[in-house]
C-alpha positions as CSV (number, residue, x, y, z in Angstrom):
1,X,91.2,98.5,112.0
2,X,92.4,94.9,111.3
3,X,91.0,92.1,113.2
4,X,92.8,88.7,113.3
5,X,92.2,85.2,113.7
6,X,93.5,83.9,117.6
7,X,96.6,82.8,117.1
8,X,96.7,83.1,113.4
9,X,99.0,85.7,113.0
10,X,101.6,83.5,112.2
11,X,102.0,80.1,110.4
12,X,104.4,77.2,109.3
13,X,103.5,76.7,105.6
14,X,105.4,74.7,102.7
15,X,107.0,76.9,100.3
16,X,106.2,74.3,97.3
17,X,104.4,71.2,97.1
18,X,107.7,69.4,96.2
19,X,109.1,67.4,98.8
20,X,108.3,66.3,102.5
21,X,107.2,68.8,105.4
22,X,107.4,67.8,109.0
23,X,108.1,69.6,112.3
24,X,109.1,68.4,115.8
25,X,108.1,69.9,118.8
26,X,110.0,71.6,121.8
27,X,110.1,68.7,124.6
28,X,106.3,68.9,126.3
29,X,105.4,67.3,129.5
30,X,102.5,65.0,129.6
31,X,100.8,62.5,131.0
32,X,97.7,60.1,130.4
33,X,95.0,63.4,131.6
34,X,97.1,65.6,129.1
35,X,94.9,67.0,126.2
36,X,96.3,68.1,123.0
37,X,94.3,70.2,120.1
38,X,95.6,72.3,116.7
39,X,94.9,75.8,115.6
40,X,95.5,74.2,111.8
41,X,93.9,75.5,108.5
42,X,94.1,74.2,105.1
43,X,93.2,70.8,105.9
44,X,91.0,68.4,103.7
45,X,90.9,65.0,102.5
46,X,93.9,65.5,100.0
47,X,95.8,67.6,102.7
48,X,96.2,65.7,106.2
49,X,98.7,66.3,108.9
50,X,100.3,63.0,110.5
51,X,100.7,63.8,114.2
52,X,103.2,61.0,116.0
53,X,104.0,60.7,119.6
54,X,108.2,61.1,120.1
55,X,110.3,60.8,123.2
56,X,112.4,63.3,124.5
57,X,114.9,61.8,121.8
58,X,112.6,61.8,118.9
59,X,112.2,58.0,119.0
60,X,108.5,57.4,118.2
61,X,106.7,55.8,121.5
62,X,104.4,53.4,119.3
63,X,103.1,52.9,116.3
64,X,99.5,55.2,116.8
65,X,99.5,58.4,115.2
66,X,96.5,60.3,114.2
67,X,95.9,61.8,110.7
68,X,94.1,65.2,111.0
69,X,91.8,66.4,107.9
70,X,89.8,68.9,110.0
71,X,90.4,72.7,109.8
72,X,89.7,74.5,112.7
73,X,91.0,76.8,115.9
74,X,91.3,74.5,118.2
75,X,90.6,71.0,117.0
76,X,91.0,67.7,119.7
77,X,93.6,65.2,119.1
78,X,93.2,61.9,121.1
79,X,96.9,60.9,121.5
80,X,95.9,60.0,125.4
81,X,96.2,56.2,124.5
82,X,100.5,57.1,123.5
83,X,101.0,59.2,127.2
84,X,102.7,57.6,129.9
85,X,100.7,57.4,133.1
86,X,103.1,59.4,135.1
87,X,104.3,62.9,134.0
88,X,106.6,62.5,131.2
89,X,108.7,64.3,128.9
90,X,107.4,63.7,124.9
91,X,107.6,65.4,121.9
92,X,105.2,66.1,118.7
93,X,105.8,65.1,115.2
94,X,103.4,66.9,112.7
95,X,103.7,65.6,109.2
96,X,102.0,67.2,105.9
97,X,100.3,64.6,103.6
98,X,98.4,65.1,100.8
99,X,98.3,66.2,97.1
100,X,97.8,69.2,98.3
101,X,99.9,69.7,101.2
102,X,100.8,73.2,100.3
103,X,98.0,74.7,101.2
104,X,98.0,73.6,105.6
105,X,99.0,76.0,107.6
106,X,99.9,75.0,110.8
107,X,99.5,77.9,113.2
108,X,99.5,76.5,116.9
109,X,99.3,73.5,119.2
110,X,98.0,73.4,123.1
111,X,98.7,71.2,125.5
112,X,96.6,71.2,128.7
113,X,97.6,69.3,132.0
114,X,94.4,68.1,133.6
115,X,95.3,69.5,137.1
116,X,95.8,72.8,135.7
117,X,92.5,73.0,134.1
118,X,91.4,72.8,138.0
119,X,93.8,74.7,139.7
């Protein structure tokens, strides 16, 4: 019998440590009670991921992004300050940093609207 990680079945990984890794998201709808977190391992001080707030054109919203160094299955992102306050269409931008950028794996995001969380 094989037990697995949630949601770590699969990953997005670079291949070599050579070059620039960055992934944009399917268009997501938000809005300012939206909560984001990543399923993410790999991560340390010399291996971040950049996560920016696009808009359904992949123009960034602002200039806030959040740098994530935290491993973990389902760690919070505060991006609520880059929502609109009305539902909106956005999308993510995850970019690898770090000496050692090879080793993230990227293996999820969630998005939660706040009125579903009560529904």
């Amino acid at each position: 019998m094989v037990t697995l990680p949630q949601d770590r079945f699969g990953s997005l990984k670079m291949q070599k440590a050579e070059g620039q890794a960055e992934l944009i998201t399917a268009p997501i709808t938000v809005d300012k009670q939206s909560r984001v977190a990543i399923n993410a391992s790999g991560l340390a001080a010399d291996a971040t991921v950049r996560i920016e707030v696009l808009d359904e054109f992949e123009r960034a919203l602002d200039d806030h992004a959040v740098d994530l160094n935290e491993s973990g299955f389902s760690v919070p992102i505060d991006l609520s300050s880059s929502f609109p306050e009305a539902a909106s269409t956005i999308r993510l931008k995850l970019t690898y940093l770090g000496e050692v950028r090879d080793r993230i794996a990227f293996h999820a995001l969630y998005v939660t609207q706040a009125n579903k969380e009560n529904a």
